[in-house]
C-alpha positions as CSV (number, residue, x, y, z in Angstrom):
1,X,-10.1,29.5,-38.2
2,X,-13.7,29.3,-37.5
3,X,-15.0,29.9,-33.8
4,X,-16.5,25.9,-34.0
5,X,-13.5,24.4,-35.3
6,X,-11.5,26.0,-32.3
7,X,-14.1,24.4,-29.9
8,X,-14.0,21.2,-30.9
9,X,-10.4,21.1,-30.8
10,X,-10.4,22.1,-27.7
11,X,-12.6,19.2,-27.2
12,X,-11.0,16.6,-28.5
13,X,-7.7,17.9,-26.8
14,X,-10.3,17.4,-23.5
15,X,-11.6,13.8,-24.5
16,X,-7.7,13.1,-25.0
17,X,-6.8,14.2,-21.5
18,X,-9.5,12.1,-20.0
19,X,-9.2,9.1,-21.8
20,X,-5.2,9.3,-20.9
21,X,-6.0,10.3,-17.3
22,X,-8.6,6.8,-17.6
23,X,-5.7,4.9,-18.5
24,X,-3.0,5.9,-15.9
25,X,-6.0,5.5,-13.2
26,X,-6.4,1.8,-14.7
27,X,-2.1,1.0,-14.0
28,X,-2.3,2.3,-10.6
29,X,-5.4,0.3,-10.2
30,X,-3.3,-2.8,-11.5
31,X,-0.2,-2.3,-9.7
32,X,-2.3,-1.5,-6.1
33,X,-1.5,-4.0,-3.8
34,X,-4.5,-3.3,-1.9
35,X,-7.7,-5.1,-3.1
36,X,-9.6,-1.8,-1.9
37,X,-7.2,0.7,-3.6
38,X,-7.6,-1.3,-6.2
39,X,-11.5,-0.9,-6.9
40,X,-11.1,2.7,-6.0
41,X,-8.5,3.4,-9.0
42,X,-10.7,1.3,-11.0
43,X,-14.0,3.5,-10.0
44,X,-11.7,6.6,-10.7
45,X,-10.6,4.8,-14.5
46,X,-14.5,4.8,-15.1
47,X,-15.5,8.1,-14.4
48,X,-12.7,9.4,-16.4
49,X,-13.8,7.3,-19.4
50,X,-17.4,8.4,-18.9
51,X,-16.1,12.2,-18.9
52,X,-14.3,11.5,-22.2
53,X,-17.6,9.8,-23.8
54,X,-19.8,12.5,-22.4
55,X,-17.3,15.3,-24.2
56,X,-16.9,13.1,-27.6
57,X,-20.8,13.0,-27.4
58,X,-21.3,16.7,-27.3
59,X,-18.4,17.4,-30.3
60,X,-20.1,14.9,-32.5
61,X,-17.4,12.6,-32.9
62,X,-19.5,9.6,-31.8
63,X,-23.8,9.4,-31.9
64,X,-23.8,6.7,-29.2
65,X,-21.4,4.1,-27.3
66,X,-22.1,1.3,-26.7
67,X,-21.0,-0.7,-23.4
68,X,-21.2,-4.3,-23.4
């Protein structure tokens, strides 16, 4: 196993932790019966997301994202 392929890997295993961890933030966010908790798991959903582009940026598995 070469010393890259082990990094990105690991990498990908990160961008799938964040992207996960995105997803759970964005149920609590839905289920919060607090409009204020709500934007807060939201906020929390999108740094988690940005984390998991920022990693699938640096492994090469996208060149750019796009957000619409």
């Amino acid at each position: 196993m070469a010393i890259g392929t082990c990094k990105y890997g690991y990498m990908e295993a990160q961008n799938s932790t964040f992207r996960l961890r995105a997803v759970q933030c964005e149920l609590r966010a839905r289920d919060a019966p607090d409009p204020l908790m709500k934007t807060e798991w939201e906020e929390i959903a999108i740094e988690w997301h940005l984390l998991a582009n920022a990693v699938a940026q640096a492994s090469g598995e996208v060149d750019q994202i796009d957000v619409a």
